[in-house]
MMTF fields as JSON, N, C-alpha, C and O atoms, coordinates in Angstrom:
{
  "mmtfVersion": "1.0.0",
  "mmtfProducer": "UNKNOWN",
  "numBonds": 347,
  "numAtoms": 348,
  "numGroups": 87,
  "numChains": 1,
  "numModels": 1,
  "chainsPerModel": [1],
  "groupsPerChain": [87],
  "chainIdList": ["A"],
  "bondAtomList": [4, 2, 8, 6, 12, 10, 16, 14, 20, 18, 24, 22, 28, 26, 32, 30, 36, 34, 40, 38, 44, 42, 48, 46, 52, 50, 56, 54, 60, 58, 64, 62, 68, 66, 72, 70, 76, 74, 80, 78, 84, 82, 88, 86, 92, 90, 96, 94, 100, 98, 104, 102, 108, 106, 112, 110, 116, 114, 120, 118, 124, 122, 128, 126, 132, 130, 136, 134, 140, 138, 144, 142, 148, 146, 152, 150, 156, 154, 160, 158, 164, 162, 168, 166, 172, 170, 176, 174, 180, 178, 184, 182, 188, 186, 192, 190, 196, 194, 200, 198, 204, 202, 208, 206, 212, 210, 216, 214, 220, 218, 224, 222, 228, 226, 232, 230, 236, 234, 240, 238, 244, 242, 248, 246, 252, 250, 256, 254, 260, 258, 264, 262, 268, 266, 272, 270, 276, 274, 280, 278, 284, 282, 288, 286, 292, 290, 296, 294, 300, 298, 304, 302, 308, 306, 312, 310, 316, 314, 320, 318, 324, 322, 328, 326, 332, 330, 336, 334, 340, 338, 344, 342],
  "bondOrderList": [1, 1, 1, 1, 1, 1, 1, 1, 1, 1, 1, 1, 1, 1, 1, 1, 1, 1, 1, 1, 1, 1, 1, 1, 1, 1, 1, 1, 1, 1, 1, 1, 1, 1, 1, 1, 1, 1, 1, 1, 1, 1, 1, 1, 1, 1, 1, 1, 1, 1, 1, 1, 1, 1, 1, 1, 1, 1, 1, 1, 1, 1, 1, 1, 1, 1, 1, 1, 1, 1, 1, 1, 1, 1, 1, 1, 1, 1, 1, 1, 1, 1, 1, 1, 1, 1],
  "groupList": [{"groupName": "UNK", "atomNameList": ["N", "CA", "C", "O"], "elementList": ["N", "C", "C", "O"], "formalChargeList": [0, 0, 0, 0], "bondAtomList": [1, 0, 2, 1, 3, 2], "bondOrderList": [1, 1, 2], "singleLetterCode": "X", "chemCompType": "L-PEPTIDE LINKING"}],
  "groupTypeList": [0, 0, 0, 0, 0, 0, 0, 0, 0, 0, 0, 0, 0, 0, 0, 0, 0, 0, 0, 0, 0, 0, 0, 0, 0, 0, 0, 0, 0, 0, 0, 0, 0, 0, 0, 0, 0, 0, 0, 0, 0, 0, 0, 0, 0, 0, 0, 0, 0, 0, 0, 0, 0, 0, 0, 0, 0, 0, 0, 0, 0, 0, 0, 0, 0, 0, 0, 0, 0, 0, 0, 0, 0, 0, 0, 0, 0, 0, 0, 0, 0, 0, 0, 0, 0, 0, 0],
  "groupIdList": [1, 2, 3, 4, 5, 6, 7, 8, 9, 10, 11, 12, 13, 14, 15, 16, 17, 18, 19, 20, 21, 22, 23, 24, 25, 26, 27, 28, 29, 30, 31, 32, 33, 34, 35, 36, 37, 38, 39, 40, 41, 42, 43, 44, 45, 46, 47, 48, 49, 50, 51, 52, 53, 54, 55, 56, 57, 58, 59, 60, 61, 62, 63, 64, 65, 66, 67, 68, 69, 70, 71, 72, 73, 74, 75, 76, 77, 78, 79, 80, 81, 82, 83, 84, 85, 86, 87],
  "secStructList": [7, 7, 7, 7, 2, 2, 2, 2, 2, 2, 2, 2, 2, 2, 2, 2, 2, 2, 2, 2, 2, 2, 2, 2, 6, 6, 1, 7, 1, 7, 1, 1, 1, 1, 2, 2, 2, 2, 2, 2, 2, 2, 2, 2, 2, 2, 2, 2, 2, 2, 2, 2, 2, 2, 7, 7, 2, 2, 2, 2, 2, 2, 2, 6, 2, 2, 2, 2, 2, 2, 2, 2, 2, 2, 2, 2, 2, 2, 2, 6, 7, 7, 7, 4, 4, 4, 7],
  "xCoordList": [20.475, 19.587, 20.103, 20.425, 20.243, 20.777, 19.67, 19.134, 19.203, 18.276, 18.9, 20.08, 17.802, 18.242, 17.496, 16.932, 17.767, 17.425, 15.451, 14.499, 15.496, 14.122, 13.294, 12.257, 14.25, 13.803, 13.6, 12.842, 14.25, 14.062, 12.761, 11.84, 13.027, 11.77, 10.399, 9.271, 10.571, 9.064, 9.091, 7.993, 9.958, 10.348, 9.37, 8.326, 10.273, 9.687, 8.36, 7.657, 7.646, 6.267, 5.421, 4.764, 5.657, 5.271, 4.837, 3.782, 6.616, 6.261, 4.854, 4.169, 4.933, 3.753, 2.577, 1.732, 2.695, 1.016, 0.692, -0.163, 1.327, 1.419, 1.313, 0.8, 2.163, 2.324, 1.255, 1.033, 0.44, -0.352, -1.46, -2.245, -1.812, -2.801, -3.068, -4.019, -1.367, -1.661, -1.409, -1.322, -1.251, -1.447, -2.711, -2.973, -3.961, -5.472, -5.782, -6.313, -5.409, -6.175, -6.061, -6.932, -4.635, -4.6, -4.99, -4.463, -6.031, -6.525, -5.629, -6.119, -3.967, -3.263, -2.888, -2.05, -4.01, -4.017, -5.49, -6.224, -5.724, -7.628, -6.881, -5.76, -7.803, -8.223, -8.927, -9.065, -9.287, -10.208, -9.584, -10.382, -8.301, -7.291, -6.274, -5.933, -6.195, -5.61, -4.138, -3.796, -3.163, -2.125, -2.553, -2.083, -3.36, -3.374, -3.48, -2.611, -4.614, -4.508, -3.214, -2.836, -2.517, -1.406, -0.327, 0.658, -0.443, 1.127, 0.532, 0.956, -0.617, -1.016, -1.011, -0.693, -1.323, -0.989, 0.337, 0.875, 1.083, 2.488, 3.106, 3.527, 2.991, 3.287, 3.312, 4.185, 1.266, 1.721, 2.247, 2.787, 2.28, 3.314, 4.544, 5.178, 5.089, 6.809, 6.255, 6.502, 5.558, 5.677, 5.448, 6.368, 4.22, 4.653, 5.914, 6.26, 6.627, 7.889, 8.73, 9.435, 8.648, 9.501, 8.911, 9.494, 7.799, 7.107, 7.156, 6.821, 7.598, 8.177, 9.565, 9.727, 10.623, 11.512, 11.195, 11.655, 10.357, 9.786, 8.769, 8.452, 7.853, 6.561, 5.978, 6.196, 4.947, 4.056, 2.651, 2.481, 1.728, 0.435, -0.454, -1.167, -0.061, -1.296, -1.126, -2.054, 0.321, 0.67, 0.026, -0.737, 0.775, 0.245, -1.083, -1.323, -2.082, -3.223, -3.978, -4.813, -3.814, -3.522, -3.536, -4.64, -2.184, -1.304, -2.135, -2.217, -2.631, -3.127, -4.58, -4.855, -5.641, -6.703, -6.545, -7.289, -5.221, -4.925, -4.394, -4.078, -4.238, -3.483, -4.697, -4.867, -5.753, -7.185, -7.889, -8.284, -7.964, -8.853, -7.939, -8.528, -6.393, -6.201, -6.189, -6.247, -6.155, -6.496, -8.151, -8.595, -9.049, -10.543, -10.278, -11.337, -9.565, -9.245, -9.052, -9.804, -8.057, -6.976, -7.892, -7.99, -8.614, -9.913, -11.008, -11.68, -11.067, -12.336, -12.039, -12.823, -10.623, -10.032, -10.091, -10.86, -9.168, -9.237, -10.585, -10.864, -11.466, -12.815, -13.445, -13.716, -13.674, -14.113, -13.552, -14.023, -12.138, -11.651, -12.752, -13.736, -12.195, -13.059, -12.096, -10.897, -12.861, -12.422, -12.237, -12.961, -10.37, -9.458, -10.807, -11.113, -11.312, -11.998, -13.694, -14.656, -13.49, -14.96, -14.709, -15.554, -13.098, -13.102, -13.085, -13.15],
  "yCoordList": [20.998, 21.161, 20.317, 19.17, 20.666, 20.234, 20.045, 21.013, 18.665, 18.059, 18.948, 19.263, 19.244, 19.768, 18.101, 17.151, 18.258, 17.219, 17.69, 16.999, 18.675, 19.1, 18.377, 17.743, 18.7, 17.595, 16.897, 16.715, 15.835, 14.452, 13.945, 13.249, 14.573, 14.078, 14.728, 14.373, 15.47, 15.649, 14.872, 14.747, 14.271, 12.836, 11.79, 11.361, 11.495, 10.219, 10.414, 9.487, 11.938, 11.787, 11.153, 10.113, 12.098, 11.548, 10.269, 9.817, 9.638, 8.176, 7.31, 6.298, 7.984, 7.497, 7.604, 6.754, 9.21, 9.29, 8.386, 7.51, 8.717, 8.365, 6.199, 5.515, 5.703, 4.588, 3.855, 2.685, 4.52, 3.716, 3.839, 2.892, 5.454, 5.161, 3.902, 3.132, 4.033, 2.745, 1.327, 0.639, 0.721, -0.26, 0.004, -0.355, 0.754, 0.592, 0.053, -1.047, 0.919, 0.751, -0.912, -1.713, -1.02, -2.454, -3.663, -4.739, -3.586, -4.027, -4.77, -5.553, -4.241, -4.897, -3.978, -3.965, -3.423, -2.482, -2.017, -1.218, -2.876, -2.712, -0.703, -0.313, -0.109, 1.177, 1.6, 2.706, 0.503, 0.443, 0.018, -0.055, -0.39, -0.51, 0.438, -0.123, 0.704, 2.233, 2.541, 3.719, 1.425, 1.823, 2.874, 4.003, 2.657, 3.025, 5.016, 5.685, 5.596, 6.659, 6.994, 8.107, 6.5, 6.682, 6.543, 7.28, 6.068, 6.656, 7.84, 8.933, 7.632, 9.027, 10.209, 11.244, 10.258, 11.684, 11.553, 12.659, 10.676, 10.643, 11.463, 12.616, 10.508, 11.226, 12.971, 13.723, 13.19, 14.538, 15.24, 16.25, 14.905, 15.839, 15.965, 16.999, 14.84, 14.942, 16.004, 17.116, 16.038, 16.983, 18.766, 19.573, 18.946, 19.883, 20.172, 21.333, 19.46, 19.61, 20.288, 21.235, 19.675, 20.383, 21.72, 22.535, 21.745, 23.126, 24.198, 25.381, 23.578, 24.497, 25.378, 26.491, 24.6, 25.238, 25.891, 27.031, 25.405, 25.874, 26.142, 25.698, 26.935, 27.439, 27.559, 28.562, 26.474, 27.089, 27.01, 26.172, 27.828, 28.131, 26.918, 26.248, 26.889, 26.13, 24.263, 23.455, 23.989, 23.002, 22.901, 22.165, 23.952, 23.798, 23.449, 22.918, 23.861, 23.703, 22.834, 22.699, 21.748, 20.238, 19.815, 19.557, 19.499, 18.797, 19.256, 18.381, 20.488, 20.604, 19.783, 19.22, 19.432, 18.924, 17.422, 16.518, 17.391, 15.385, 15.227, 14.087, 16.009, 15.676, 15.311, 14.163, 16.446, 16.59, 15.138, 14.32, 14.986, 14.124, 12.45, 11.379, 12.574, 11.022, 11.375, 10.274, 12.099, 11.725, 11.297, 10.489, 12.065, 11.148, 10.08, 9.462, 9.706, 7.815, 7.623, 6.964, 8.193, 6.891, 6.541, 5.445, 8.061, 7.476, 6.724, 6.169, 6.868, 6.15, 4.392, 3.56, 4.101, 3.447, 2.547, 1.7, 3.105, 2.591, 2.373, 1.179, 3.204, 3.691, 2.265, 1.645, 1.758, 1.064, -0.076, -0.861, -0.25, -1.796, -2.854, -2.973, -3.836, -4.972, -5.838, -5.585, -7.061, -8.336, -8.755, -8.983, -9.523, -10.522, -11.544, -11.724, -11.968, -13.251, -13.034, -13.801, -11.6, -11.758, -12.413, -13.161, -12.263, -12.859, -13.68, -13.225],
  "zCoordList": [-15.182, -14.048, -12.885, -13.196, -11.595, -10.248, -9.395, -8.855, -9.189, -8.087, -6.727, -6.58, -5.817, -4.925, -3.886, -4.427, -2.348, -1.39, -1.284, -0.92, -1.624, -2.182, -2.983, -2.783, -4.325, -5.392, -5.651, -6.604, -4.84, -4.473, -3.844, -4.273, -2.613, -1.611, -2.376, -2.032, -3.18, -3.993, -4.974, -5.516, -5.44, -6.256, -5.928, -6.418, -4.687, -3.822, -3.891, -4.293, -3.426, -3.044, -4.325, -4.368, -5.301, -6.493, -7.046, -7.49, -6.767, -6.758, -5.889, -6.042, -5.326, -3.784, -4.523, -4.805, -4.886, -5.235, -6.613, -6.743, -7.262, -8.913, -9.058, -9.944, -7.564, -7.972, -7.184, -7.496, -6.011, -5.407, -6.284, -6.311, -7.469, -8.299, -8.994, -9.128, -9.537, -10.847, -10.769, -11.786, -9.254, -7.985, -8.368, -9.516, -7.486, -7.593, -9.158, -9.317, -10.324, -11.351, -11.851, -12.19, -11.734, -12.138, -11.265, -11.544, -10.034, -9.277, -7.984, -7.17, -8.026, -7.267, -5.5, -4.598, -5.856, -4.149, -3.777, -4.359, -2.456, -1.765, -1.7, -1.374, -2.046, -1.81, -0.513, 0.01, -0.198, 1.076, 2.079, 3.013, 2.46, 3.014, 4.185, 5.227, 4.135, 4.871, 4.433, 4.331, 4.142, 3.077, 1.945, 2.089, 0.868, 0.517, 0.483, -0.077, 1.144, 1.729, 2.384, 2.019, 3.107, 4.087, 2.932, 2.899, 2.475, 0.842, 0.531, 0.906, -0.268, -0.642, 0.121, -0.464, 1.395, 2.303, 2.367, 2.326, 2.45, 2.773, 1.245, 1.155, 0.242, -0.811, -1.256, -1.691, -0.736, -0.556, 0.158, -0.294, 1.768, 2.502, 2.097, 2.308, 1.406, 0.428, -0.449, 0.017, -1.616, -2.494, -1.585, -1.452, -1.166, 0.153, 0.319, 0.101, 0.627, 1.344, 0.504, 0.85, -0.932, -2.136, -2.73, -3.445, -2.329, -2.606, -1.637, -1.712, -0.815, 0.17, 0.005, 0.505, -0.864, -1.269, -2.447, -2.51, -3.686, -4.984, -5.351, -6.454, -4.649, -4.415, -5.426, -6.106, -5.906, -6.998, -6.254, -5.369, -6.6, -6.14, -6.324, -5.576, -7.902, -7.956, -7.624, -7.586, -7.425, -7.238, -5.314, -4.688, -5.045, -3.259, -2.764, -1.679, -3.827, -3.601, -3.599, -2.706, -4.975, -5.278, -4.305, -3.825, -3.44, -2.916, -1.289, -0.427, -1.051, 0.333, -0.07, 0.989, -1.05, -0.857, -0.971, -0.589, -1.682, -1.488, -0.327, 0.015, 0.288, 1.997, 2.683, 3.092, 2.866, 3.351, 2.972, 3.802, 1.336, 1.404, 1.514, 1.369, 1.804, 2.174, 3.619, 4.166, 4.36, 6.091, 6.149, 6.965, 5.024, 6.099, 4.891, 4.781, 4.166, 3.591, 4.958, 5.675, 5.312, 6.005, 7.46, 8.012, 7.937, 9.211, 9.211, 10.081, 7.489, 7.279, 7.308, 7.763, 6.66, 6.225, 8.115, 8.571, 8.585, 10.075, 10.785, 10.893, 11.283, 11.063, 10.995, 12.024, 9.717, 9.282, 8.922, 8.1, 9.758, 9.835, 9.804, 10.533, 8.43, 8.403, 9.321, 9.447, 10.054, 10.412, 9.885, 8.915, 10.178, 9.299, 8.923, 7.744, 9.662, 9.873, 9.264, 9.219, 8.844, 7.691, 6.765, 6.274, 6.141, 4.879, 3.831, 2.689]
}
C-alpha cells in the first residue's frame, strides 16, 4: 500500500482529533480553552482533505459535523474568554 500526500494530511488530522481527545481524558488539556476545538476543526478539515481524494460517505459526514460542532467550540471558546486574572 502507497501513502499518497492525501494520506498523510488525513494522518495528521487524525492525530489532531484522536490526540487532543486523549489530552482531555487524561485531564492534561482545558476543553474549555479554544485550542482545543481549533485542533479538532483543524484535524477535521485535514481528514476532509483526504476524503476528498478517497471519498467515503459515511466518513464525510462524521468529519462535516466535527467541523460544525468544533467552530461553535472554538466561538464559544473565544466567546466566553475567561480573565487571565480570574484565576
Amino acid at each position: 500500500m502507497q501513502l499518497t500526500g492525501a494520506d498523510i494530511v488525513g494522518l495528521v488530522g487524525v492525530s489532531f482529533v484522536v490526540g487532543t481527545y486523549f489530552l482531555s481524558q487524561i485531564g492534561r488539556m482545558d476543553v474549555s480553552r479554544p485550542l482545543y476545538p481549533a485542533l479538532n476543526g483543524l484535524g477535521a478539515l485535514f481528514i476532509l482533505f483526504s476524503l476528498y481524494h478517497t471519498f467515503n460517505a459515511a466518513s464525510f459526514v462524521i468529519e462535516m459535523f466535527w467541523l460544525v460542532i468544533s467552530i461553535v467550540g472554538l466561538a464559544r471558546a473565544l466567546w466566553f474568554r475567561r480573565d487571565p486574572a480570574d484565576k
